[in-house]
C-alpha positions as CSV (number, residue, x, y, z in Angstrom):
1,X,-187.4,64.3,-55.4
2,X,-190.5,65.2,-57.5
3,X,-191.8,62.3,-59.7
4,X,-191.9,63.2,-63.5
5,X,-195.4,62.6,-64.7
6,X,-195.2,59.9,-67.3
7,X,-195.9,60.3,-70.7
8,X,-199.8,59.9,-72.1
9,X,-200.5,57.5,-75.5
10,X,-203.1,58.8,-77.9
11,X,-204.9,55.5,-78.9
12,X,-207.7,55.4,-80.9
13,X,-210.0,52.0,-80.8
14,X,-213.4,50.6,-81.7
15,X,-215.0,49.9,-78.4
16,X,-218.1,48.1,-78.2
17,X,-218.9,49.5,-81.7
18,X,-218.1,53.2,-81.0
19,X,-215.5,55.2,-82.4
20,X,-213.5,55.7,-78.7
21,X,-209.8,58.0,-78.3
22,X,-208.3,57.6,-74.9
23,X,-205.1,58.6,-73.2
24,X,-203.0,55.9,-71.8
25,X,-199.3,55.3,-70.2
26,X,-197.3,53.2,-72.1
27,X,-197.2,50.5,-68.9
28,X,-200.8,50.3,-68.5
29,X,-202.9,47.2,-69.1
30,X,-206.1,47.4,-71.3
31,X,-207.7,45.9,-68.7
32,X,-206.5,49.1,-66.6
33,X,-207.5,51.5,-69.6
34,X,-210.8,49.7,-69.9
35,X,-211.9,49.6,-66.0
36,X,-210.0,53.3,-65.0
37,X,-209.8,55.3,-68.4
38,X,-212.8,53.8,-70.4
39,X,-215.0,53.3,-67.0
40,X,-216.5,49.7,-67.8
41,X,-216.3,47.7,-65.0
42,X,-217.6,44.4,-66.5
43,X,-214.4,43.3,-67.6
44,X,-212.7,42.3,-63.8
45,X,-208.9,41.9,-62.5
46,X,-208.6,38.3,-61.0
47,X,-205.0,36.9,-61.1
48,X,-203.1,39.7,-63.7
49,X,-201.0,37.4,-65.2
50,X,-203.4,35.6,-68.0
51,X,-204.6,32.6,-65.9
52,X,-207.9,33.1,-64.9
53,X,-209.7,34.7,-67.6
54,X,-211.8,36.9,-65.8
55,X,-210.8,40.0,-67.9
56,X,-211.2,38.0,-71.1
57,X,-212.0,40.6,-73.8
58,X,-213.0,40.2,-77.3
59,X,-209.8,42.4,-79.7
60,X,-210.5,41.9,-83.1
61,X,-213.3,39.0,-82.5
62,X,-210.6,36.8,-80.5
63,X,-210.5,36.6,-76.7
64,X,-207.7,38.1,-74.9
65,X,-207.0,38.4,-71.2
66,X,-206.6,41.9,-71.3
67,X,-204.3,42.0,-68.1
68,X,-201.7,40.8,-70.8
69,X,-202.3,43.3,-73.3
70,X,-201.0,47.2,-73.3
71,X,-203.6,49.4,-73.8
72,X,-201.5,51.0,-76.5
73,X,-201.4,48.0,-78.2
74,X,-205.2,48.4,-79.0
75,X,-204.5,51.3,-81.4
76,X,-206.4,50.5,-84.5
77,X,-208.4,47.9,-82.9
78,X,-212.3,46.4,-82.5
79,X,-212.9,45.9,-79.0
80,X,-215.4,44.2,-77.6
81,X,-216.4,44.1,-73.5
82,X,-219.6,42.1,-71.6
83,X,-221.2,45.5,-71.6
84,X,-221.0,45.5,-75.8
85,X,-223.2,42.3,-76.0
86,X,-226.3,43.4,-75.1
87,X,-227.9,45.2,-78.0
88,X,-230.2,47.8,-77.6
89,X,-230.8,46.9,-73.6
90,X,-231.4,43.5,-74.6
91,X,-229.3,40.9,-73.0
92,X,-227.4,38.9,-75.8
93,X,-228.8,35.2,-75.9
94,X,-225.7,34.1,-73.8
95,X,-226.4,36.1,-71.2
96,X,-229.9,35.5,-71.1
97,X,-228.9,31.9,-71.2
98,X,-226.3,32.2,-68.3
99,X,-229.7,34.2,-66.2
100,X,-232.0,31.2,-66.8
101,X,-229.5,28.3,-66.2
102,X,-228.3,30.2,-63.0
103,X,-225.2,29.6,-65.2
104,X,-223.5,32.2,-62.3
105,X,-222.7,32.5,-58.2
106,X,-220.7,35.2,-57.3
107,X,-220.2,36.8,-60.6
108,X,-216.5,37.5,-60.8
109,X,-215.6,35.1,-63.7
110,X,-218.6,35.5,-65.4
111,X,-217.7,38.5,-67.9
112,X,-215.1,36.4,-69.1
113,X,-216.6,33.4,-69.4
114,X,-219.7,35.4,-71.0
115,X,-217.2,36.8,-73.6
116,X,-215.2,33.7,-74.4
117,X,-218.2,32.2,-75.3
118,X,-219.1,34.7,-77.6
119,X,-216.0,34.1,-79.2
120,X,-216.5,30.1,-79.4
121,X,-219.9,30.4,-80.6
122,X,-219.0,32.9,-83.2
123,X,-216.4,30.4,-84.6
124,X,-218.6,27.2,-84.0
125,X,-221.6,27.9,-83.6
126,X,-223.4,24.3,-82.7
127,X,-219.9,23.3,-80.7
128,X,-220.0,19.9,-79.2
129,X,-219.8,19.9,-75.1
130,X,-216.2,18.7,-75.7
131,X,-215.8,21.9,-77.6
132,X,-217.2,24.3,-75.6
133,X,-215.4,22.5,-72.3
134,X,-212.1,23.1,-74.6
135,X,-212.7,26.7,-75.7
136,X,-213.8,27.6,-72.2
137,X,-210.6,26.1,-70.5
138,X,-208.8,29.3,-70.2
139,X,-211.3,30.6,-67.7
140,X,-211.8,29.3,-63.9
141,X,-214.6,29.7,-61.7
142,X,-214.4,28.9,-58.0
143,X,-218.2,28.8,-57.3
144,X,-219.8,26.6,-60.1
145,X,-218.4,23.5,-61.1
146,X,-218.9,24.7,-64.7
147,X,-221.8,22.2,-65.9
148,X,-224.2,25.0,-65.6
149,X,-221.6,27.1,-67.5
150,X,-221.3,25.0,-70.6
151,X,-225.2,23.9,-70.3
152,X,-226.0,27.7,-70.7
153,X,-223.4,28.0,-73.7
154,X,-225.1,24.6,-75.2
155,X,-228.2,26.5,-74.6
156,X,-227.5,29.4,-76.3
157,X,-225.8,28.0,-79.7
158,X,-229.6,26.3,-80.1
């Protein structure tokens, strides 16, 4: 039996500050849209079921995991990846933080942690330690132990 081809969303979105239209199924992540459709790679597929926070994704200015979020759901939205922090080929203050602090090992969590951060320093921006360990809780990283995480975050809000 042939398989009938599934029906394509027209979503138009704000990503990393450009205008952007895509097609996209109905079932599909945004974190499938933004690594297969949209071709940024930064964001990265760890668990797929919002405990990790390695796909974390600013929509709006707030993270998200974007494993739990349907692409179509970004119609009319402001999205924001690790690849939209840099400005002008200059690495945002967070990530050049995260460089000097060797804030990272093996690099799979570090989008997410990178772009949660953005989001906690955009709402506080001189958190407490205690704040940024709070704010940061929805992401895991297997390699670090985290000090050199929030140390680079601390680092960054100066």
């Amino acid at each position: 039996m042939i398989q009938p081809i599934a029906k394509k969303h027209h979503v138009t979105a704000t990503v990393n500050g450009e205008q952007t239209e895509f097609l996209c199924e109905a079932r599909q992540s945004l974190l499938e849209v933004i690594r297969d459709v949209l071709r940024l790679t930064g964001a990265k597929e760890g668990c797929n079921n919002g405990n990790c926070g390695t796909c974390t994704v600013l929509v709006d200015g707030k993270p998200v995991n974007s494993c739990l979020m349907l692409g179509v759901e970004a119609d009319g939205c402001a999205i924001t990846t690790v690849e939209g922090l840099a400005d002008d080929g200059r690495l945002h203050p967070l990530q050049q933080c995260f460089l000097e602090g060797a804030a990272l090992q093996c690099g799979i969590c570090t989008p997410g942690f990178l772009v949660a951060a953005k989001a906690l320093l955009d709402k506080h921006p001189k958190p407490t330690e205690e704040q940024v360990r709070f704010e940061l809780s929805n992401n895991l990283c297997r390699c670090t132990g985290y000090d050199k995480i929030v140390k680079a975050v601390m680092a960054a809000a100066k």
